[in-house]
PQR file with spaces between the fields and no chain letter, atoms N, CA, C, O and H, PARSE charges and radii, in Angstrom:
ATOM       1  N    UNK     1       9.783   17.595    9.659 -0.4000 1.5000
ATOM       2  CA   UNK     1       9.052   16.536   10.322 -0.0000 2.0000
ATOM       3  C    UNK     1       8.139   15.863    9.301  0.5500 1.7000
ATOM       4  O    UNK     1       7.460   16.635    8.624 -0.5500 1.4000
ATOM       5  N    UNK     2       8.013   14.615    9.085 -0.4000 1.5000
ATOM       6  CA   UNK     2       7.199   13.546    8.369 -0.0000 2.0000
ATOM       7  C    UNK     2       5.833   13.655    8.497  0.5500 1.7000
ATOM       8  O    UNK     2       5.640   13.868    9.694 -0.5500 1.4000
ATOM       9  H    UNK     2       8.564   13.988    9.636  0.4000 1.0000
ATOM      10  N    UNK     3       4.777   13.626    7.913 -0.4000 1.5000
ATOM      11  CA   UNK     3       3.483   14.005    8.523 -0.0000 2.0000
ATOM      12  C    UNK     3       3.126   12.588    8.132  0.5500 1.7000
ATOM      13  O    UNK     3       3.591   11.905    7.219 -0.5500 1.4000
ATOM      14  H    UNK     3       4.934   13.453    6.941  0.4000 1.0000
ATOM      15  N    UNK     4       2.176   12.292    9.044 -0.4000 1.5000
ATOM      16  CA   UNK     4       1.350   10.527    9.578 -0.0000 2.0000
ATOM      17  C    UNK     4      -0.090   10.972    8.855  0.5500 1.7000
ATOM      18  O    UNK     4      -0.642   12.054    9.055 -0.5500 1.4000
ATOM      19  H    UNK     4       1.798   12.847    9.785  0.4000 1.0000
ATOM      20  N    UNK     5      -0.506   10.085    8.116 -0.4000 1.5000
ATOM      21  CA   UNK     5      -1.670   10.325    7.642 -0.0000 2.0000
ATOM      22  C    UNK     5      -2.490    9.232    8.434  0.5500 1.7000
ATOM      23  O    UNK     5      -2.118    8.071    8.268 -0.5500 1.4000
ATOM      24  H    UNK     5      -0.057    9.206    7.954  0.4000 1.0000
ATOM      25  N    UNK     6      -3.655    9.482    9.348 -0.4000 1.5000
ATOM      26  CA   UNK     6      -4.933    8.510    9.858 -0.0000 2.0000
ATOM      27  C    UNK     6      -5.772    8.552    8.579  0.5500 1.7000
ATOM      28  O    UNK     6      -5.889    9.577    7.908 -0.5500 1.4000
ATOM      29  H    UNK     6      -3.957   10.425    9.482  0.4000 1.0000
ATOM      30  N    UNK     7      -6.524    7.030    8.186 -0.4000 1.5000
ATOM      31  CA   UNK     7      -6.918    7.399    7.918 -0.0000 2.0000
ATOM      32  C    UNK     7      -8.664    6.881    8.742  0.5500 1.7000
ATOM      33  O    UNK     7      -8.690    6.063    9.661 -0.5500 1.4000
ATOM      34  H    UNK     7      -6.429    6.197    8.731  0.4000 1.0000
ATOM      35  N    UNK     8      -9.626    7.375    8.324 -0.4000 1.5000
ATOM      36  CA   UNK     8     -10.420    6.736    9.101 -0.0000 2.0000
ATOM      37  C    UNK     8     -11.179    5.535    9.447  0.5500 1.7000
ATOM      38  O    UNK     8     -11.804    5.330    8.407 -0.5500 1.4000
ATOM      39  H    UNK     8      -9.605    8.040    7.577  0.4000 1.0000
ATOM      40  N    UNK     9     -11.478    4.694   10.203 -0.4000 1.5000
ATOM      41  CA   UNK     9     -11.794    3.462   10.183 -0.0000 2.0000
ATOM      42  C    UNK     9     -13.044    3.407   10.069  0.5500 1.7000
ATOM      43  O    UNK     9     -13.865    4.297   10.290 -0.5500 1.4000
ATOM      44  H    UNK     9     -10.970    4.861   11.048  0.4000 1.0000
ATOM      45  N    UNK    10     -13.309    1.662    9.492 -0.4000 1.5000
ATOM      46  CA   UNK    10     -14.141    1.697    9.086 -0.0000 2.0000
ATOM      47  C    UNK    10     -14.533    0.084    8.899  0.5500 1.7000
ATOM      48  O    UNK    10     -13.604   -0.629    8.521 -0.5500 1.4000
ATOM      49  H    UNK    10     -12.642    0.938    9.312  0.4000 1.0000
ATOM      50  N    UNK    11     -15.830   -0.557    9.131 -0.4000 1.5000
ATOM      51  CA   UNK    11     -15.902   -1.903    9.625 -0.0000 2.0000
ATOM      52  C    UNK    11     -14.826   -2.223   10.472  0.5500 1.7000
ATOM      53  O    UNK    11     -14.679   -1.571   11.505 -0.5500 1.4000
ATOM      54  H    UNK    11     -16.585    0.023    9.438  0.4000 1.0000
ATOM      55  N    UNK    12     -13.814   -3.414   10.094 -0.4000 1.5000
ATOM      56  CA   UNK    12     -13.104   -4.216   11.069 -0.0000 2.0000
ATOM      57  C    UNK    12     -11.762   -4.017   11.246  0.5500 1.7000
ATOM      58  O    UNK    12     -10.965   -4.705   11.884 -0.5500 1.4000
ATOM      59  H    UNK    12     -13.933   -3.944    9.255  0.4000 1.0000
ATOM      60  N    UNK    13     -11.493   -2.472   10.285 -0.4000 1.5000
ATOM      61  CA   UNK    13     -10.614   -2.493   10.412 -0.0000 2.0000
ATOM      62  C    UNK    13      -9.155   -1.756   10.835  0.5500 1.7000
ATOM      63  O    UNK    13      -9.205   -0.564   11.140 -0.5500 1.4000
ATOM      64  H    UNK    13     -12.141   -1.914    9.766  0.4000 1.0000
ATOM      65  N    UNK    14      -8.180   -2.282   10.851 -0.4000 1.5000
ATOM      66  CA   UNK    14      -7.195   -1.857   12.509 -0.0000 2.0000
ATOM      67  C    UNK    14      -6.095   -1.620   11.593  0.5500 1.7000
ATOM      68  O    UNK    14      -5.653   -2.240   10.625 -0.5500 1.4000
ATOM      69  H    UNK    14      -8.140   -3.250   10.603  0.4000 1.0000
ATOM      70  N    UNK    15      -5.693   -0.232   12.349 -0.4000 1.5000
ATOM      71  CA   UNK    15      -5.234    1.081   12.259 -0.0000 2.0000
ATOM      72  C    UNK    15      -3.660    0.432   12.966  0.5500 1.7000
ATOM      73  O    UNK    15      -3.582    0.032   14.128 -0.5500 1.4000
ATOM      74  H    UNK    15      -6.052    0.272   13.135  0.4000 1.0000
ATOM      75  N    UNK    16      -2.461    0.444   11.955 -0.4000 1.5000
ATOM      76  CA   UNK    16      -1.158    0.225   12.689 -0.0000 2.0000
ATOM      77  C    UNK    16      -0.320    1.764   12.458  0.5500 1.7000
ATOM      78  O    UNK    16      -0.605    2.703   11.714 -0.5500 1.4000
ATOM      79  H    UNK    16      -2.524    0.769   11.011  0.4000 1.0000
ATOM      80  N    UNK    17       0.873    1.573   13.471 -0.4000 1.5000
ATOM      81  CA   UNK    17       1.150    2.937   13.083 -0.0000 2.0000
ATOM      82  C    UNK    17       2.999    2.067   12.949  0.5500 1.7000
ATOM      83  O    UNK    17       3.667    1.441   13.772 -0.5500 1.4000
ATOM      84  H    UNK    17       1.104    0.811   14.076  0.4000 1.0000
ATOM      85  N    UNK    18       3.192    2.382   11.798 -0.4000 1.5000
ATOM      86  CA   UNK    18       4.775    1.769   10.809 -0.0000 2.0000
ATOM      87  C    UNK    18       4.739    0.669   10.684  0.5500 1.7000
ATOM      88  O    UNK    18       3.908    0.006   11.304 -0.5500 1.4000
ATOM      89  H    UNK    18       2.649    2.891   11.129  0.4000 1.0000
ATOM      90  N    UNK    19       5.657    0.087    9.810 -0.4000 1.5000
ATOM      91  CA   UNK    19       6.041   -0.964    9.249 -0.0000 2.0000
ATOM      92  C    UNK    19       6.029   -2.046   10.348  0.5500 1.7000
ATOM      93  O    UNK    19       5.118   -2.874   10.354 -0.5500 1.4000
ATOM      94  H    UNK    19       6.332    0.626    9.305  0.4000 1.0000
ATOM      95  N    UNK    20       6.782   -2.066   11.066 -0.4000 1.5000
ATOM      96  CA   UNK    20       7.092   -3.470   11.559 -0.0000 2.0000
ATOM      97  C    UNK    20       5.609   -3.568   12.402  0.5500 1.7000
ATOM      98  O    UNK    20       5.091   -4.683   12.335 -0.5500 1.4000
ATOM      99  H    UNK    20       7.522   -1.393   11.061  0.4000 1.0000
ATOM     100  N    UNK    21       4.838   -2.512   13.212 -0.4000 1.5000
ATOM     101  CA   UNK    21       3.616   -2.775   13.798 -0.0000 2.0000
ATOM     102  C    UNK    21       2.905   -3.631   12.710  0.5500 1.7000
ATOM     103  O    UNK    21       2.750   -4.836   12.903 -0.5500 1.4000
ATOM     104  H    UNK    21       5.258   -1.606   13.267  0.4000 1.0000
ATOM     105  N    UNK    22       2.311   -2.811   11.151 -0.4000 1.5000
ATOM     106  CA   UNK    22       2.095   -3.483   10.324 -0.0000 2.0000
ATOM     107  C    UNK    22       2.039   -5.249   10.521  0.5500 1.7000
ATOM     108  O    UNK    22       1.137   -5.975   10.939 -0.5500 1.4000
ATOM     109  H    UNK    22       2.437   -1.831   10.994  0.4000 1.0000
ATOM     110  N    UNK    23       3.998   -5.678    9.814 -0.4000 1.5000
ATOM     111  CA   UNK    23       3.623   -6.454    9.166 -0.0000 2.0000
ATOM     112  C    UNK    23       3.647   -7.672   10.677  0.5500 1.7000
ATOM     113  O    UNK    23       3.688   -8.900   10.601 -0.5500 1.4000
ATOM     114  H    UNK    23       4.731   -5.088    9.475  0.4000 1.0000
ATOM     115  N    UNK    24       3.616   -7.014   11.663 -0.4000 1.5000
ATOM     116  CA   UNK    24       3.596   -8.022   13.482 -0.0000 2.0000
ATOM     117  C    UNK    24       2.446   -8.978   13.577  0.5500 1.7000
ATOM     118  O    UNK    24       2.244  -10.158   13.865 -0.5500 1.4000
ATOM     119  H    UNK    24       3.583   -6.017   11.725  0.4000 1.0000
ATOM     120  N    UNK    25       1.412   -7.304   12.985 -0.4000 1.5000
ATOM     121  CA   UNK    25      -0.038   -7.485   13.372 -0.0000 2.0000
ATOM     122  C    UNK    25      -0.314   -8.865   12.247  0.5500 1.7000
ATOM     123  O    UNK    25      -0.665  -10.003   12.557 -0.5500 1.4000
ATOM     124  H    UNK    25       1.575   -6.346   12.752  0.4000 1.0000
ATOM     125  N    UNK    26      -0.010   -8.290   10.807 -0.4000 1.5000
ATOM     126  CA   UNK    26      -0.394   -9.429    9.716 -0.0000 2.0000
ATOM     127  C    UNK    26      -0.078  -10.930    9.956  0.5500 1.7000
ATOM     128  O    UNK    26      -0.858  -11.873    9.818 -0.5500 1.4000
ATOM     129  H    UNK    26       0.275   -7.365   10.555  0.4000 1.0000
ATOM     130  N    UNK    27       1.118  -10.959   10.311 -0.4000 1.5000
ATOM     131  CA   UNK    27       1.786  -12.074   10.466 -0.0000 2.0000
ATOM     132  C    UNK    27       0.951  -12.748   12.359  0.5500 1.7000
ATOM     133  O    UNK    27       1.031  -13.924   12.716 -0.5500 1.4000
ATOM     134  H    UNK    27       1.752  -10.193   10.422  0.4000 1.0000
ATOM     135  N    UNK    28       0.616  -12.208   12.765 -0.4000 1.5000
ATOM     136  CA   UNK    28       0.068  -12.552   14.039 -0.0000 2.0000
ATOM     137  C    UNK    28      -1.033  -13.365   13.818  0.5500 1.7000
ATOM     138  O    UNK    28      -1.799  -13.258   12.860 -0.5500 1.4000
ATOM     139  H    UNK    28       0.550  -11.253   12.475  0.4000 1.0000
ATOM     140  N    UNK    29      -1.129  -14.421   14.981 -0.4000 1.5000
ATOM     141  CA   UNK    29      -1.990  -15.043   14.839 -0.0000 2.0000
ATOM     142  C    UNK    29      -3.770  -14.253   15.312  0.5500 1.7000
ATOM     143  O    UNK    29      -4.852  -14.788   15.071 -0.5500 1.4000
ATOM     144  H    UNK    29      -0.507  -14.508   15.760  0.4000 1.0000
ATOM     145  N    UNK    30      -3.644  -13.450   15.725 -0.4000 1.5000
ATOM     146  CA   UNK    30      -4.958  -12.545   15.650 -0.0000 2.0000
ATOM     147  C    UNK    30      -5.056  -11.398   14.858  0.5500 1.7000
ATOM     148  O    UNK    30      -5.670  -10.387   15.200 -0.5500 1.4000
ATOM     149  H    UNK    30      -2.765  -13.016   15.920  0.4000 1.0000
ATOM     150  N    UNK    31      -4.395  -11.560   13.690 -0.4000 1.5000
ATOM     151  CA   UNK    31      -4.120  -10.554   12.974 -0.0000 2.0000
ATOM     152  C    UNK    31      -4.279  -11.864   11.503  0.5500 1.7000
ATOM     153  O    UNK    31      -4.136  -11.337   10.400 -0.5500 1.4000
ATOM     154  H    UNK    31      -3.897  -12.381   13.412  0.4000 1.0000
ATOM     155  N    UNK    32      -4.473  -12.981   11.484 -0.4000 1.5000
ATOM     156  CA   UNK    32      -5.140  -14.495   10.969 -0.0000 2.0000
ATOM     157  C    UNK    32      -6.630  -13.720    9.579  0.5500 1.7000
ATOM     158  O    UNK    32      -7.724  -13.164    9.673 -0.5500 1.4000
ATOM     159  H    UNK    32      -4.589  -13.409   12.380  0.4000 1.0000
ATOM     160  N    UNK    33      -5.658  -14.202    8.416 -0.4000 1.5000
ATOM     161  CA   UNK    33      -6.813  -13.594    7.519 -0.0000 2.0000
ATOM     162  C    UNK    33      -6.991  -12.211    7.270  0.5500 1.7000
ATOM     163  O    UNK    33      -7.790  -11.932    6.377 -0.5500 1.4000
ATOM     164  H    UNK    33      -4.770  -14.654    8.339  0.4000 1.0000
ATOM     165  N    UNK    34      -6.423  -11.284    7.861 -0.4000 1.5000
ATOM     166  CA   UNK    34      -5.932  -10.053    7.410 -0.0000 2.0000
ATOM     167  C    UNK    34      -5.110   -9.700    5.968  0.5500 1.7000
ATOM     168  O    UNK    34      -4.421  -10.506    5.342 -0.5500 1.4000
ATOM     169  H    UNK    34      -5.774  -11.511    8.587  0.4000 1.0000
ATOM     170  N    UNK    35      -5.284   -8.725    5.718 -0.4000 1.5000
ATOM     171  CA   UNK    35      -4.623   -7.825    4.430 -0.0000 2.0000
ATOM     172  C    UNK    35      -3.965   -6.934    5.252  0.5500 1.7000
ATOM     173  O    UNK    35      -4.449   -6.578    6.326 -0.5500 1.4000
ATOM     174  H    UNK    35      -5.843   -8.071    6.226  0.4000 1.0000
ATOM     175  N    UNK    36      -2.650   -6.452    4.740 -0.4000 1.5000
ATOM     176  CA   UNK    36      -2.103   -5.186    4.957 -0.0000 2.0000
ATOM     177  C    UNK    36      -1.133   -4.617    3.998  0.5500 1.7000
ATOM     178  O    UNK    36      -0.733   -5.299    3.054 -0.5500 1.4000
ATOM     179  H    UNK    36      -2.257   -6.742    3.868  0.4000 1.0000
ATOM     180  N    UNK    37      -0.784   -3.556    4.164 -0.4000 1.5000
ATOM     181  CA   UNK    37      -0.108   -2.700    2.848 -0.0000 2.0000
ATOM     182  C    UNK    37       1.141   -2.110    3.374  0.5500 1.7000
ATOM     183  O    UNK    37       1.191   -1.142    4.133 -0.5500 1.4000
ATOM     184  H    UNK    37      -1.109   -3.002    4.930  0.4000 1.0000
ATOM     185  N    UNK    38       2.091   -2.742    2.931 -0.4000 1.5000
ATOM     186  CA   UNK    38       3.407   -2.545    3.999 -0.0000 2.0000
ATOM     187  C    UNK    38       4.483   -2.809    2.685  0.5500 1.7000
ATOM     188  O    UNK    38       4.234   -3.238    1.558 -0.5500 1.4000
ATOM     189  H    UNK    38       2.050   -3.528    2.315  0.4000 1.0000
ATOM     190  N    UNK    39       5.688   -2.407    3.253 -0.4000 1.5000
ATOM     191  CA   UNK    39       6.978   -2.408    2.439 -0.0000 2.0000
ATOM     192  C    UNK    39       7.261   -3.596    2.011  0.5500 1.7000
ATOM     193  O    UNK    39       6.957   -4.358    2.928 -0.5500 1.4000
ATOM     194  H    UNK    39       5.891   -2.058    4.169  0.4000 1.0000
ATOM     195  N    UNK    40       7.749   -4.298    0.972 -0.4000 1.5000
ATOM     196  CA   UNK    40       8.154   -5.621    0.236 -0.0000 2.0000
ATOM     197  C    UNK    40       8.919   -6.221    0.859  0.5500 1.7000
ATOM     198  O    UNK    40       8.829   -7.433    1.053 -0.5500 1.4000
ATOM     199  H    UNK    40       7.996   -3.679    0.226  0.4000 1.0000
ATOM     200  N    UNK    41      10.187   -5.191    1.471 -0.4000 1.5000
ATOM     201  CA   UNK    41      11.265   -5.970    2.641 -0.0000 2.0000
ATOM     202  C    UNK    41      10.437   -6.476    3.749  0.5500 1.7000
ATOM     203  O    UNK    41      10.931   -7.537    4.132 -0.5500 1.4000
ATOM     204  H    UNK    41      10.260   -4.206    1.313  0.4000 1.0000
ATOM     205  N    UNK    42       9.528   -6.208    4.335 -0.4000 1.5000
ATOM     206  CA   UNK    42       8.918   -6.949    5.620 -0.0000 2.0000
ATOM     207  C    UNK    42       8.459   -7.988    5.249  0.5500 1.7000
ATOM     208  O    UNK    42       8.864   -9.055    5.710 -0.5500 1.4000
ATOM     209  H    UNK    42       9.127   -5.347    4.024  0.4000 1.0000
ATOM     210  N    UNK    43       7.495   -7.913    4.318 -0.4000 1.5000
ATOM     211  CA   UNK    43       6.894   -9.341    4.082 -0.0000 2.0000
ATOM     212  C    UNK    43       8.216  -10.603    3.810  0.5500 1.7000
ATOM     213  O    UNK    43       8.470  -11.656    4.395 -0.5500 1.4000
ATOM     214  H    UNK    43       7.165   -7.046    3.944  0.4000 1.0000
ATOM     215  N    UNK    44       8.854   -9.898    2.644 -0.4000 1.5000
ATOM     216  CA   UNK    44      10.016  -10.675    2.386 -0.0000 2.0000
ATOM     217  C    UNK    44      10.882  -11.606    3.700  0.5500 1.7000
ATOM     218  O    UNK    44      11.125  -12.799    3.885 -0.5500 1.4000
ATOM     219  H    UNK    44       8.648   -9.043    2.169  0.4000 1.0000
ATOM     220  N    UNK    45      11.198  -10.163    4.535 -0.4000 1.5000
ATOM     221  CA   UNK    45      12.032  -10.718    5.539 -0.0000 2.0000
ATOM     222  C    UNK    45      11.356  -11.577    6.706  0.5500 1.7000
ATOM     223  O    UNK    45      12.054  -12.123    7.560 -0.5500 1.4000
ATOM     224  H    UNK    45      11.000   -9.194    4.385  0.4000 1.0000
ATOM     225  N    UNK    46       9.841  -11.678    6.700 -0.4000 1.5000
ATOM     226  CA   UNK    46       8.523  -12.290    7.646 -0.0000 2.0000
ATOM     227  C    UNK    46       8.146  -13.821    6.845  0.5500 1.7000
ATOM     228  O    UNK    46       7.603  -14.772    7.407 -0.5500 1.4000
ATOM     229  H    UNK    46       9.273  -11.235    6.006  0.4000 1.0000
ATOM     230  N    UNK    47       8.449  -13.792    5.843 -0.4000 1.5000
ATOM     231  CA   UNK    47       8.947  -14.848    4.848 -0.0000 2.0000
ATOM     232  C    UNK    47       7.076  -15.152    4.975  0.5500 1.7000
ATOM     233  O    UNK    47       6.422  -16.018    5.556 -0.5500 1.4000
ATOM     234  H    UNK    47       8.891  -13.020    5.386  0.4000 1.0000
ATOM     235  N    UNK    48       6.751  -14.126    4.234 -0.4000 1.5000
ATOM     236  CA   UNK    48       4.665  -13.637    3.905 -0.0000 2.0000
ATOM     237  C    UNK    48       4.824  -13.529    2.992  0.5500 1.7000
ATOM     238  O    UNK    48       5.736  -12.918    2.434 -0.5500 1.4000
ATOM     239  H    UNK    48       7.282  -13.423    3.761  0.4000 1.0000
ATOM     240  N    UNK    49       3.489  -14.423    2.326 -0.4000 1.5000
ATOM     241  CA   UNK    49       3.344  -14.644    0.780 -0.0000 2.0000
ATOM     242  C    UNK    49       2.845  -12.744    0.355  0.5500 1.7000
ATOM     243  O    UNK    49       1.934  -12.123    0.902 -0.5500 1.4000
ATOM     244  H    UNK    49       2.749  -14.920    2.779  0.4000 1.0000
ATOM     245  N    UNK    50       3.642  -12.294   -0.584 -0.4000 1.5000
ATOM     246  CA   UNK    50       3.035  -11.350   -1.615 -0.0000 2.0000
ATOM     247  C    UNK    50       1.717  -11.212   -2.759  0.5500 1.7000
ATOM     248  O    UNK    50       1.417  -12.071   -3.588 -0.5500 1.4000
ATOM     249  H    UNK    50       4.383  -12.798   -1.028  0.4000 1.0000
ATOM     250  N    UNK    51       1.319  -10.438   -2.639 -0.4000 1.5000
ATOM     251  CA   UNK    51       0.417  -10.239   -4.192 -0.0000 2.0000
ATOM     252  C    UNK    51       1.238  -10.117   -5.343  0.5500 1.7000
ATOM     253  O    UNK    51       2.186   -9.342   -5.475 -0.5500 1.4000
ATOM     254  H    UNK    51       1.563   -9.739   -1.966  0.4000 1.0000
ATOM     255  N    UNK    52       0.781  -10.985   -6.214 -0.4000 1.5000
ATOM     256  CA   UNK    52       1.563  -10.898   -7.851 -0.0000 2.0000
ATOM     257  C    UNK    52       0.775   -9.274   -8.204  0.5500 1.7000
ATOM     258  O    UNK    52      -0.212   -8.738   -7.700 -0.5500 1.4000
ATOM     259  H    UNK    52       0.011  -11.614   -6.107  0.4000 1.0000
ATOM     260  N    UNK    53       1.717   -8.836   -9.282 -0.4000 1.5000
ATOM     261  CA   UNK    53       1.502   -7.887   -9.982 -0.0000 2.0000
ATOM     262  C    UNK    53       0.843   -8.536  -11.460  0.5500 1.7000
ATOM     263  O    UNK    53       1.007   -9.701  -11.822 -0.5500 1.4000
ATOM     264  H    UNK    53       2.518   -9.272   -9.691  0.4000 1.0000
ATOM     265  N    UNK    54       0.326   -7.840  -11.957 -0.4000 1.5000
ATOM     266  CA   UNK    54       0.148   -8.208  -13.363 -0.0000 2.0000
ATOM     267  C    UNK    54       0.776   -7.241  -14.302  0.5500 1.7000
ATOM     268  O    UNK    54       0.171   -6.191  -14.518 -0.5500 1.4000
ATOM     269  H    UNK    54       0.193   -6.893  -11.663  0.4000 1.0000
ATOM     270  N    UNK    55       1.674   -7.419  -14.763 -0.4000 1.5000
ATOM     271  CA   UNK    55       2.550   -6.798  -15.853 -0.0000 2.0000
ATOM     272  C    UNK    55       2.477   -6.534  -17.241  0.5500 1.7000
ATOM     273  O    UNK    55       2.230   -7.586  -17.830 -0.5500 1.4000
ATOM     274  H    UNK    55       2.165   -8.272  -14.587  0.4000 1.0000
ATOM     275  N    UNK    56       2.568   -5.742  -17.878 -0.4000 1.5000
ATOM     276  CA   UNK    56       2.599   -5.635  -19.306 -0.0000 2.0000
ATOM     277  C    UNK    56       2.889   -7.025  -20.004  0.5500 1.7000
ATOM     278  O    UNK    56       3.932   -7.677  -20.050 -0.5500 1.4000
ATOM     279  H    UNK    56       2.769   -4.887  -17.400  0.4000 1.0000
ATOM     280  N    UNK    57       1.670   -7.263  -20.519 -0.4000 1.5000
ATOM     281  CA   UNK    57       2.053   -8.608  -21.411 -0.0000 2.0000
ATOM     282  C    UNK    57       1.470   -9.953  -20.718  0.5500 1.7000
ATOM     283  O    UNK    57       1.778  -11.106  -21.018 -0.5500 1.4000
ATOM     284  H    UNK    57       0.823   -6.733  -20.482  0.4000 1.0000
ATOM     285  N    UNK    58       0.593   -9.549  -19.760 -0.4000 1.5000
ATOM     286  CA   UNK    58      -0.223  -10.397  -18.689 -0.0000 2.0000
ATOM     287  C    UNK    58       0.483  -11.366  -18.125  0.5500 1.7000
ATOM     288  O    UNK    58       0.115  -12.532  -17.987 -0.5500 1.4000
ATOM     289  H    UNK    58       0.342   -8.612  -19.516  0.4000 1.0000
ATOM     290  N    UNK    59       1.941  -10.694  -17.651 -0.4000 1.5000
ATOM     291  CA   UNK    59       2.353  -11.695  -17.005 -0.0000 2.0000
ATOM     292  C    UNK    59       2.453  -11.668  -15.615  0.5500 1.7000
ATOM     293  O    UNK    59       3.133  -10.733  -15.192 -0.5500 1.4000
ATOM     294  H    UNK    59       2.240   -9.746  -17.763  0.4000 1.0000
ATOM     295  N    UNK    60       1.951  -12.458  -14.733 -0.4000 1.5000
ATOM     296  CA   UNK    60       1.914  -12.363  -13.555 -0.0000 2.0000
ATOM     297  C    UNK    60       3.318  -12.564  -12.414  0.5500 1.7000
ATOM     298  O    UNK    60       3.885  -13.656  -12.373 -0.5500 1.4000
ATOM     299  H    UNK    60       1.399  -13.218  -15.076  0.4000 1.0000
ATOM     300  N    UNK    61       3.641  -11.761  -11.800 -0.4000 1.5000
ATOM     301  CA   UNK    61       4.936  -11.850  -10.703 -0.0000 2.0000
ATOM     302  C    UNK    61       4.607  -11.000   -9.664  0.5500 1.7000
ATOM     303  O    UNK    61       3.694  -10.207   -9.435 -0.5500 1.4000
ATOM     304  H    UNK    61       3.181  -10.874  -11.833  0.4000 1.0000
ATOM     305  N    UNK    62       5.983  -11.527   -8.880 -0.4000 1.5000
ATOM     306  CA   UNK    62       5.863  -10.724   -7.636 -0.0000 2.0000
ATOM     307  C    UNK    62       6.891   -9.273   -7.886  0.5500 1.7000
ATOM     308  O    UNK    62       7.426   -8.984   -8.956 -0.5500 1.4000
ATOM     309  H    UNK    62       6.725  -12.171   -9.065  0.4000 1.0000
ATOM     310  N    UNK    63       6.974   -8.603   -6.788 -0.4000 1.5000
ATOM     311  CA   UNK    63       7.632   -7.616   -7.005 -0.0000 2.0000
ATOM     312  C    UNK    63       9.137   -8.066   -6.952  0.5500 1.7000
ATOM     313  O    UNK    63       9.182   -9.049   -6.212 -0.5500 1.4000
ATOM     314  H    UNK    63       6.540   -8.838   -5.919  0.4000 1.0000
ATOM     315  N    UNK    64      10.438   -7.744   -7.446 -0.4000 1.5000
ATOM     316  CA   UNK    64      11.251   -8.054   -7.177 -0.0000 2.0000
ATOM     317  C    UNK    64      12.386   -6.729   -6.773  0.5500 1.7000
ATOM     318  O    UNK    64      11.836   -5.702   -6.378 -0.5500 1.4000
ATOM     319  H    UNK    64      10.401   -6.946   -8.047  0.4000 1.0000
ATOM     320  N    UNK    65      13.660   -6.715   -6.841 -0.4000 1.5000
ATOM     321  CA   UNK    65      14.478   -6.249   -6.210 -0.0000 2.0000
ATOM     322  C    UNK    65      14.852   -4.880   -7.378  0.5500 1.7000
ATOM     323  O    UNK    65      15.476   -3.897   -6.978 -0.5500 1.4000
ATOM     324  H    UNK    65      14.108   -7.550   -7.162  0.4000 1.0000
ATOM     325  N    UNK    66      14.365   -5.001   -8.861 -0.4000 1.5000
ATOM     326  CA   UNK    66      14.382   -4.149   -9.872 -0.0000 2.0000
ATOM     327  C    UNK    66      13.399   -3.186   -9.841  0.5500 1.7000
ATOM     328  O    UNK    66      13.422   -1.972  -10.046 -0.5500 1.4000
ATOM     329  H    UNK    66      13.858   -5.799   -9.186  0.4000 1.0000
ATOM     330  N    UNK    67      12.091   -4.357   -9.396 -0.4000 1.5000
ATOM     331  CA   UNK    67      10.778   -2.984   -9.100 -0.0000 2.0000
ATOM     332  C    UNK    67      10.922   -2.063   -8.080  0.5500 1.7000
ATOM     333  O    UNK    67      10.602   -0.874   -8.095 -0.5500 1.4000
ATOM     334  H    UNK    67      12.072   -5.343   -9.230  0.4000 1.0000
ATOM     335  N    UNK    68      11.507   -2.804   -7.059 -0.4000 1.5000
ATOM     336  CA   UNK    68      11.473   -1.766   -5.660 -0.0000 2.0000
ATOM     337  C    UNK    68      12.736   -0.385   -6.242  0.5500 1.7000
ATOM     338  O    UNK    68      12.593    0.803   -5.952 -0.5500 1.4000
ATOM     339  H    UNK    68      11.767   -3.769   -7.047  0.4000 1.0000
ATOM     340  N    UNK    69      13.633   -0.815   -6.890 -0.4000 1.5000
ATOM     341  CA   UNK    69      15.145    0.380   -6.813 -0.0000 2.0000
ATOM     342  C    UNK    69      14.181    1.002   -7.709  0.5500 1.7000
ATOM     343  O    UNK    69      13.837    2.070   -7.204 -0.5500 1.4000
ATOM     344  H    UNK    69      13.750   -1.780   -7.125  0.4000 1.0000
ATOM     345  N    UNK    70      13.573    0.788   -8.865 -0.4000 1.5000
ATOM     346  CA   UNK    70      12.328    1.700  -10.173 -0.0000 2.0000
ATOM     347  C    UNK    70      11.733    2.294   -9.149  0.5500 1.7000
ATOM     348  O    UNK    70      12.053    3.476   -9.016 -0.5500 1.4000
ATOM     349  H    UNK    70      13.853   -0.080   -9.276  0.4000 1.0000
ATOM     350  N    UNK    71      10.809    1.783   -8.212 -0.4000 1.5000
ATOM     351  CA   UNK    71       9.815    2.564   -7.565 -0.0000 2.0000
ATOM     352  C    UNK    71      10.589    3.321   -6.687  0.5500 1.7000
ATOM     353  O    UNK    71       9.943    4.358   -6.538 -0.5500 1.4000
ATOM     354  H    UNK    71      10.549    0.824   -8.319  0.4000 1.0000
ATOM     355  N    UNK    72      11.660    3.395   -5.987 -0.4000 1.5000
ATOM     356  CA   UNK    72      12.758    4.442   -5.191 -0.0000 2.0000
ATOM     357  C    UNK    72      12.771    5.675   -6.271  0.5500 1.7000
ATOM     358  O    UNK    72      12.323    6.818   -6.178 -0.5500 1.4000
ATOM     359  H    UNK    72      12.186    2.552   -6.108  0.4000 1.0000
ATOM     360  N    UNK    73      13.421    5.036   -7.274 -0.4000 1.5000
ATOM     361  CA   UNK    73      13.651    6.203   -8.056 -0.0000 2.0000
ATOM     362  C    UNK    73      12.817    7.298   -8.519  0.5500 1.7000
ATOM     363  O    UNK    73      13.181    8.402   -8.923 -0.5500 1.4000
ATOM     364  H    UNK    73      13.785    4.107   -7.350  0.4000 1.0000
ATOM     365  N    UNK    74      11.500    6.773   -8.384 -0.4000 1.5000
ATOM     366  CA   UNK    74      10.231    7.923   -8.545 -0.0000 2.0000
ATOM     367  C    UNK    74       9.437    8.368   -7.226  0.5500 1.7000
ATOM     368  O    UNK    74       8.536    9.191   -7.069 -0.5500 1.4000
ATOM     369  H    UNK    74      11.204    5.876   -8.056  0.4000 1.0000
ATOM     370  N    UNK    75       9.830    7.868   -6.703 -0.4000 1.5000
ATOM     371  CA   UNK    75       9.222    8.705   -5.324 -0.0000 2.0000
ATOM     372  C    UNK    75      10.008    9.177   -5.153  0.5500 1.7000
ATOM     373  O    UNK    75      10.065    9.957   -4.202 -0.5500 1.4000
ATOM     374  H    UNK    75      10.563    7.200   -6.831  0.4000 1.0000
């Protein structure tokens, strides 16, 4: 069984439980001006602007389809 980590709240902010709750809430219009920390495919597929990375060599991008299979491979 998967263990769910809470973690605790604190000022304004709201507690989703998986991905698609996540990126519902972000993309929602009362969910307007929010941050959230969710899988690359949701935002992608919610067609939600990403945070650039800053990369070796100060170059700024988004994550792409090479970073995500790299980051599979180490978790």
């Amino acid at each position: 069984m998967r263990e769910h980590r809470f973690y605790p709240q604190f000022g304004n902010a709201k507690a989703e439980n998986g991905s698609n709750n996540v990126i519902t809430y972000v993309t929602s219009s009362f969910g307007n001006g929010s941050i959230g920390y969710d899988e690359y495919a949701y935002a992608l597929n919610a067609h939600y602007p990403v945070v650039q990375v800053l990369k070796p060599g100060r170059l700024l991008r988004r994550p792409d389809r090479v970073d995500v299979a790299v980051a599979l491979t180490k978790a």
